[in-house]
N, C-alpha and C positions, 0 to 999 in steps of 0.2 A: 510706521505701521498704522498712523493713524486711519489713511487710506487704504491699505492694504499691502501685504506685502511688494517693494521694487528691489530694480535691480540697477546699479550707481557704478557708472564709471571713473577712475582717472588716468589722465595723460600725465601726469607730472610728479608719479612716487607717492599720491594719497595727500597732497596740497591739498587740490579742487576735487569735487565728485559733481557727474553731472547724470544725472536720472535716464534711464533707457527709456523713451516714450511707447515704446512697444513691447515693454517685457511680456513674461511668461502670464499667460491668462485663460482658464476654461471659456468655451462659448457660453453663455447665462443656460442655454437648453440643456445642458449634459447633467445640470443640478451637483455637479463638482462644484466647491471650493477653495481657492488660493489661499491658506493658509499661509505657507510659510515655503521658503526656498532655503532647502535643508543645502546643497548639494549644486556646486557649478565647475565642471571640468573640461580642458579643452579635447576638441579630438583627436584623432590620429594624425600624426604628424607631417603625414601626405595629404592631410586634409585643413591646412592650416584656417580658414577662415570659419571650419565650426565649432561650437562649441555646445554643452549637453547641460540641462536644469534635471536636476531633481527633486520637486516638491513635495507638499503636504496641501490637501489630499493627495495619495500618493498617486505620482504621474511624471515622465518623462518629456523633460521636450526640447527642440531641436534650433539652433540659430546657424545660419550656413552665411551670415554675413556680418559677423566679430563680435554680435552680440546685439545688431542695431532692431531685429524682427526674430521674434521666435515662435514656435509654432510646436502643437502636441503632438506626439507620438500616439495616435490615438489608437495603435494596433494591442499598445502595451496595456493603456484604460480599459480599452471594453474586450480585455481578454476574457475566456469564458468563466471563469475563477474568480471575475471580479464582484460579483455579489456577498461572496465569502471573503472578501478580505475584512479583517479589524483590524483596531489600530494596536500599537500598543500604550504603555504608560506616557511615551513621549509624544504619542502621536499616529497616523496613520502616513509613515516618510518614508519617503524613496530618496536613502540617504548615501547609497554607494555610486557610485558610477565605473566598473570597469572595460576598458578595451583592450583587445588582444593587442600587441606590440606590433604583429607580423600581418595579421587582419585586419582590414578597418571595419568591416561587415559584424565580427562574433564580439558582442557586447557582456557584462552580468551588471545586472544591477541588484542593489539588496533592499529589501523595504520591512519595515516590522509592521507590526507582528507578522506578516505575509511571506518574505521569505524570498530566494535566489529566482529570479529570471534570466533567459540567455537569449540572445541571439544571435542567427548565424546568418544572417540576411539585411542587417543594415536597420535591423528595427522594422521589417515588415511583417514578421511575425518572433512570438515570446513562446516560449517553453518554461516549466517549472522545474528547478532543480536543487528539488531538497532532500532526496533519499539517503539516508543514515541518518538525519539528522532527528532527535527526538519534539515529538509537537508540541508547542505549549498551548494551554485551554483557554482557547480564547472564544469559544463557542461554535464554531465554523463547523460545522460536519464535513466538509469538502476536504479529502485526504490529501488533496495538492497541496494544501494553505494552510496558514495557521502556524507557521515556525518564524520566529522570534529575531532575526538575523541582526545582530546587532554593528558590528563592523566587518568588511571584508579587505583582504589585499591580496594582489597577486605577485608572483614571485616573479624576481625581474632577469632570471635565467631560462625559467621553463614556464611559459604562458599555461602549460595544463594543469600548473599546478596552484592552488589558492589556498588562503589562511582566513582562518574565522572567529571572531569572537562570537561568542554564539548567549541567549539567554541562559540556556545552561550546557556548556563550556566551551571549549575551543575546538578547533575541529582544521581538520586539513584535506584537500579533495584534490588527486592528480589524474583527474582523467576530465580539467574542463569541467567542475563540479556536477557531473551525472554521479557521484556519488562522493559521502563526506564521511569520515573517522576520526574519533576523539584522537587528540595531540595533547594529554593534559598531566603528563608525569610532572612532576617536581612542582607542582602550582599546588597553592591549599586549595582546599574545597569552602564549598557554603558553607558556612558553619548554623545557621539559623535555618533556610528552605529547607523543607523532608525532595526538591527537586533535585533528585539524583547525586545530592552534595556537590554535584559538580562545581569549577572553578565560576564566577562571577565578576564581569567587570565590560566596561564599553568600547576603549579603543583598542586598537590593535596596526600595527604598524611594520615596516619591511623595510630594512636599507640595499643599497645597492649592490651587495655581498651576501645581500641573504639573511641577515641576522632580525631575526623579530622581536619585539616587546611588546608588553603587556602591562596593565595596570590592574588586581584582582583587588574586588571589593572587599566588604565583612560577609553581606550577600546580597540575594535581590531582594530580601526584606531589608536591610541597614546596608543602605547604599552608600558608606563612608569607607575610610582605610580603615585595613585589621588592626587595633587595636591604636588604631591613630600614626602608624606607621606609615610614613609613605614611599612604600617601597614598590621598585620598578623590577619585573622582571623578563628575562633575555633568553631565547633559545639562539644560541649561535649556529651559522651555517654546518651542516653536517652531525649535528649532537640530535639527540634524541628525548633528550631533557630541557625541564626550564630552571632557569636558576635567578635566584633575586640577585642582579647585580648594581645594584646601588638602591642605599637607606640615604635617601635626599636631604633631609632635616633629621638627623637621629638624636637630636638631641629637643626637639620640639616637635611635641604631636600635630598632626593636622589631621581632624574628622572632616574631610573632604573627598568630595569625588569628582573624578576626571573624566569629562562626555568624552561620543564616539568619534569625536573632531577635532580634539584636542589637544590630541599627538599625534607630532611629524617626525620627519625622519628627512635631513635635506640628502644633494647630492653629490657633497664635497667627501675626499678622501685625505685625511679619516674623514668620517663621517658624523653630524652633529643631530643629537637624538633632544627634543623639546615639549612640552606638554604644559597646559595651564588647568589649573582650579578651579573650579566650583565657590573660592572664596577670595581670588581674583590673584591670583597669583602667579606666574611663568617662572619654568625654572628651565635649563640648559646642562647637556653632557656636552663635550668635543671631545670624550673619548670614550664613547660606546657603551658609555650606559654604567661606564664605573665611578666617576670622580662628577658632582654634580653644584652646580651657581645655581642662586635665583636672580634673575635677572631685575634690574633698576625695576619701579613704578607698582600700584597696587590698583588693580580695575575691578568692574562687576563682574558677575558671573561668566567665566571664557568657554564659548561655544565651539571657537574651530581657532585653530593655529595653523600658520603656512607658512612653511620659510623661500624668503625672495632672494635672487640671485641676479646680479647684473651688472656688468662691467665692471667687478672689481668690486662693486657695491654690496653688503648682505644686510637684510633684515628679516625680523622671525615674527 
């Protein structure tokens, strides 16, 4: 980072990395700057040689040759809303990237504090899609902008339908997010914000059945576990409720919190549910979020977790 943020390849499992010469970069005239590459996901799977950056200053952009040249989306930058975007605590990031399964054209992406964009055209033009969801004040008068979108996923049976960790709470949208409604039975509330006490916390995540989880804060004032608890909580496929299911270290507190990156969800059946800490920790389910390991080794603060899969080979 001392030059700015890049973007490091490897061929050999994370041995060697070798620097992209042509990563993601504003042109110096747009008066954008690269902050930070929140966000790098491949495309659609008919489109195998591209792939999508997500930055800070928040902005999209586009590599259509494995990653070697990438290039901005600059329909989504100088959208008309772009004045009024701010950032949030974290930043001004374009930290989601979703594509439709069946579409490669209808895109969302989420950015805080700014909020849901879609596309239905391959990224040549964005629309704003945050109706239901409550604004948080972040100065903007612009009634498009200004919502908080902390994580998003989509459901890997019905593409209209998405999941949201939201600044204040959770939220579900099945019509292709043109509209969102709270999801937040069985989860505690803020106990500290007067913001709607809704539930508080950053990742949110979906396995391949449908099942999601969740990590809820103390709130968005004390952005630690409740009461030093690190407990995960699960809406199973078809329920209607959340329920905590698995107290990780019940026997040792941990005042930590868990970014909006930091939990995954792979694609083995069963299926193994992962997330790290704020004070450098990894822990592991293999059974859905009930019986839980910390996994070997102690790092710095963990930003993003992904679990790798390949010939027989797994690492998280």
């Amino acid at each position: 980072m001392a030059y700015g943020p890049s973007i490091r390849v490897s061929d050999d499992g994370g041995q060697n990395w070798t620097q992209i010469a042509e990563g993601p970069r504003y042109p110096e005239e747009s008066g954008f700057a690269l902050n930070r590459v929140w966000q790098i996901v491949p495309g659609h799977p008919s489109e195998r040689d591209i792939l999508y950056a997500g930055v800070d200053e928040a902005g999209l952009f586009v590599s259509r040759d494995k990653g070697a040249t990438w290039t901005e989306l600059a329909s989504l930058t100088s959208h008309p809303t772009r004045s009024d975007w701010f950032p949030g605590a974290g930043g001004l990031c374009l930290h989601t990237i979703l594509i439709h399964p069946d579409n490669p054209r209808r895109m969302w992406v989420g950015i805080s504090a700014v909020g849901v964009f879609r596309t239905d055209d391959g990224g040549e033009t964005w629309r704003t899609c945050n109706e239901g969801l409550a604004r948080v004040p972040v100065g903007t008068p612009h009634p498009e902008v200004g919502y908080c979108v902390h994580k998003m996923v989509l459901d890997p049976d019905d593409p209209d339908t998405l999941y949201m960790q939201y600044h204040q709470g959770v939220f579900q949208s099945n019509d292709g997010a043109e509209t969102w409604f709270p999801i937040e039975d069985g989860l505690p509330g803020d106990r500290i914000s007067t913001e709607l006490g809704a539930p508080f916390g950053f990742p949110i995540v979906i396995s391949r059945s449908g099942d999601c989880f969740l990590v809820p804060l103390e709130s968005s004032d004390q952005r630690t576990m409740r009461d030093g608890r690190l407990l995960v909580y699960g809406r199973r496929r078809g329920s209607d409720r959340w329920e905590p299911v698995g107290d990780v270290v019940p026997d040792e507190p941990r005042h930590v919190n868990v970014l909006r990156d930091a939990m995954t969800v792979d694609s083995l059946e069963p299926y193994g549910v992962y997330f790290g800490t704020t004070s450098g920790e990894v822990f592991c389910s293999i059974d859905g979020g009930v019986g839980w390991d910390r996994l070997p080794g102690q790092y710095g603060r963990i930003l993003c977790v992904k679990p790798w899969i390949q010939e027989g080979e797994y690492a998280a």
